[in-house]
C-alpha positions, 0 to 999 in steps of 0.5 A: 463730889466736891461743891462750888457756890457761885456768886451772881450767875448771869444767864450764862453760866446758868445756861453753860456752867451745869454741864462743864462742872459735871465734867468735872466731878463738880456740884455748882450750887447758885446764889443770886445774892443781891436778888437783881438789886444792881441791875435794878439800879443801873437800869431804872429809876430806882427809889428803893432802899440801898444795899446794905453789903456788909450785914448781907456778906456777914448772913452768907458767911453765917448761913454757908460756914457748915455747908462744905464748900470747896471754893466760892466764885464768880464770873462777874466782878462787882459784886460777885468777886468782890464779895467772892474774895471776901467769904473766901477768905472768912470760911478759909477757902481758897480765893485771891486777896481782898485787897487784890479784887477791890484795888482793881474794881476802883479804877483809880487805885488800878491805875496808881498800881499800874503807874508804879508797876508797868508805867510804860503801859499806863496812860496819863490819868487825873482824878475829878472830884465833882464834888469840887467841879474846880479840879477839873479846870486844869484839864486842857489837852482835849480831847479826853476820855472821862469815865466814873471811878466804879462803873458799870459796862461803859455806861456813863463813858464819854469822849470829851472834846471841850472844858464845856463839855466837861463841865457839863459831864462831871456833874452827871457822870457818877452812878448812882449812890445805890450802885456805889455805897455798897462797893464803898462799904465793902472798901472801908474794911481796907485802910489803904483805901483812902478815896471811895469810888465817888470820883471820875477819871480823866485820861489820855485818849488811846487809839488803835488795836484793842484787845481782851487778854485773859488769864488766871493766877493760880498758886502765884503763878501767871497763865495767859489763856489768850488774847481776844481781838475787840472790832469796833464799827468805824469810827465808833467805841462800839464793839461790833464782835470779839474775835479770837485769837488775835490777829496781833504779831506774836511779838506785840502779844508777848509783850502784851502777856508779860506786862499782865504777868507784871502787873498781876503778880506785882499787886499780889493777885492770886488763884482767880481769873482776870481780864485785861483791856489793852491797846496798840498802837501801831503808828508809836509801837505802843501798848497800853492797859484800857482797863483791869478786870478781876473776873473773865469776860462770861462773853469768852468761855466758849471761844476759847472751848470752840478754838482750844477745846477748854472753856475757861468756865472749866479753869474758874471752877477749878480754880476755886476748888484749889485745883490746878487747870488745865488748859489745852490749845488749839485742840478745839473745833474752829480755827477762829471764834467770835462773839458777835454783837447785834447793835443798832445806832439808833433806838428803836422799839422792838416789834418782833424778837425770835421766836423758840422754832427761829432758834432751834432752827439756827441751832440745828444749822449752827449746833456750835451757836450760842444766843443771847437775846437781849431785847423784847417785844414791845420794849425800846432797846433803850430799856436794856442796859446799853451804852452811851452811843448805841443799843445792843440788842443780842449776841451770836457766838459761833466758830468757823475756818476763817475770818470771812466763814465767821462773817459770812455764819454771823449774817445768816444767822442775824437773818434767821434771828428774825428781829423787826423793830419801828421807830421810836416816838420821841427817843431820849436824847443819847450824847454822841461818845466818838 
């Protein structure tokens, strides 16, 4: 039996992923690798000492080197591909170029790549130093979108609509140094990488039709998977679920699917999975690339299982082995699939989450339901990792014959879900990002 070590599990593939490798004649074995040190920094004040990235890739590399591994993966980017990329390519395993991974992670490298290879997708963008708060001055085509170079979800991602508020936020926008010294010790191996992640991104604002479009490169060849429809709440930057497949036109798709084949072969992405952000706009006829992601979205695997009877958990695994996927369509059980988020737009302390019966409950009625709870009792939802403008507090994914069953599935299991929440005393200011 051939064995995959895997980098950085979430919940998820703990939850998902034993079965699937099974399936496939595969041993999974999991490895935290930063013991919970990023989720750390990002979701608290964290005082401790920094990661030292490079020693600890070097311990791996030592301690796995005789182990027999048949690939190394993971489904999140930063840090799991990035050092995924790195080991495999050390202990002569199959995996996608270093460079490929890390030149996608910074977000400004991504977006000079994009310029050169599919300009026609790729907004206008300047970079911001704020070390130097004067190279944000010639910005005055508000409003913009300000973002960090390395970040994490959305955090610290605003809507800009003044030089004022600019001003303000480019002091404040970077992540902290424990989040991005270690992505810039990795990045110092790579000449070619002049700048580090210690910048912000101004970039014209995009309106529209957004999407997820997920594929894999395997052996330099391109395979789209499929394009997954992003529904925000009105007015808002906030995902209310993802939907698949997309309800765009099969032409809008197709040109969507031949600028990611463009761009990913174009910077030399190889055998591993990838996620693009895409807008269109339907008023200019416009698409363009949001954001490129070295990794699958660990949202996606089962819509694709629940609408075309592969999870792309399957095409990770073998993928990493070497192994070309095999990737159905439209041989699953649903005509449409959704990830469904619980969000709130305001904060508020968590009286009452589900208990063990409530999901078992939802489970016998819904067997094609996934739960994930993400807020606790006694906390505020502000003590989970959220965005800047609201508070996730769960996600619900689940399979139907239609938009409206969809709809109508999700309601009933939010209201089985049982959460009850009071209002929080004193609630931390959150700036509004639409």
């Amino acid at each position: 039996m051939r064995q995959v070590l895997l980098l950085c599990p979430t919940g998820r593939e703990y939850r998902d992923i034993p079965a699937i490798a099974s399936a496939l004649d595969i041993q999974v074995v999991f490895d935290d690798f930063d013991d919970g040190y990023f989720d750390k920094v990002v979701l608290s004040d964290y005082t401790g000492p920094v990661l030292e990235i490079v020693p600890l890739i070097e311990n791996k590399i030592a301690d796995y080197a005789t182990a027999g591994f048949s690939g190394v993966t993971s489904a999140v980017g930063y840090p799991g591909m990035s050092v995924c990329s790195i080991m495999a390519q050390r202990l002569g395993l199959v995996g996608p170029p270093p460079p490929a991974i890390l030149g996608c992670e910074h977000k400004y490298y991504s977006r000079v790549a994009q310029r050169k290879l599919v300009p026609e997708a790729t907004p206008d963008f300047r970079l911001v130093d704020p070390r130097r708060p004067e190279s944000a001055k010639a910005i005055s085509n508000f409003p913009v979108f300000l973002k960090p170079v390395k970040s994490c979800m959305s955090m610290n991602a605003y809507k800009v609509y003044s030089a004022e508020e600019l001003d303000r936020y480019v002091s404040s926008a970077l992540l902290p140094e424990g989040f991005l010294k270690p992505f810039n010790d990795m990045l110092a191996s790579y000449p070619q990488f002049e700048l580090d992640v210690a910048y912000l991104l101004v970039e014209e604002l995009l309106d529209g039709h957004q999407v997820s479009l997920e594929g894999y490169v395997f052996g330099g060849a391109v395979h789209i998977m499929g394009i997954i429809d992003a529904i925000m709440f009105p007015g808002t930057y906030s995902f209310k679920r993802f939907q698949y497949p997309s309800s765009l036109s099969t032409a809008v798709q197709t040109r969507m699917e031949q600028i990611a084949r463009t761009f990913i072969a174009g910077i030399g992405y190889d055998n591993a999975l990838f996620n693009i952000e895409m807008i269109y706009n339907p008023g200019t006829d416009q698409i363009h690339i949001i954001e490129v992601n070295p990794k699958i979205a660990s949202q996606f695997p089962d819509l694709f299982e629940k609408v075309d009877g592969t999870s792309s958990y399957s095409v990770l695994l073998e993928t990493a082995i070497g192994t070309e996927p095999t990737f159905t369509r439209r041989q699953g059980q649903f005509k449409v699939a959704g990830s469904c988020v619980l969000r709130t737009f305001e904060d508020q302390r968590v009286v009452c989450a589900p208990s063990g019966e409530q999901l078992a409950a939802i489970s016998k009625r819904f067997p094609d339901a996934k739960i994930q709870i993400m807020a606790a009792p006694g906390k505020n939802l502000s003590d989970q990792m959220q965005d800047v403008s609201s508070y996730r507090y769960g996600l619900v994914n689940i399979g139907a014959d239609s938009v409206q069953e969809l709809e109508e599935k999700f309601e009933t299991c939010k209201s089985m879900l049982g959460f009850q929440f009071a209002p929080v005393a004193d609630a931390p200011f959150v700036p509004a990002s639409y």
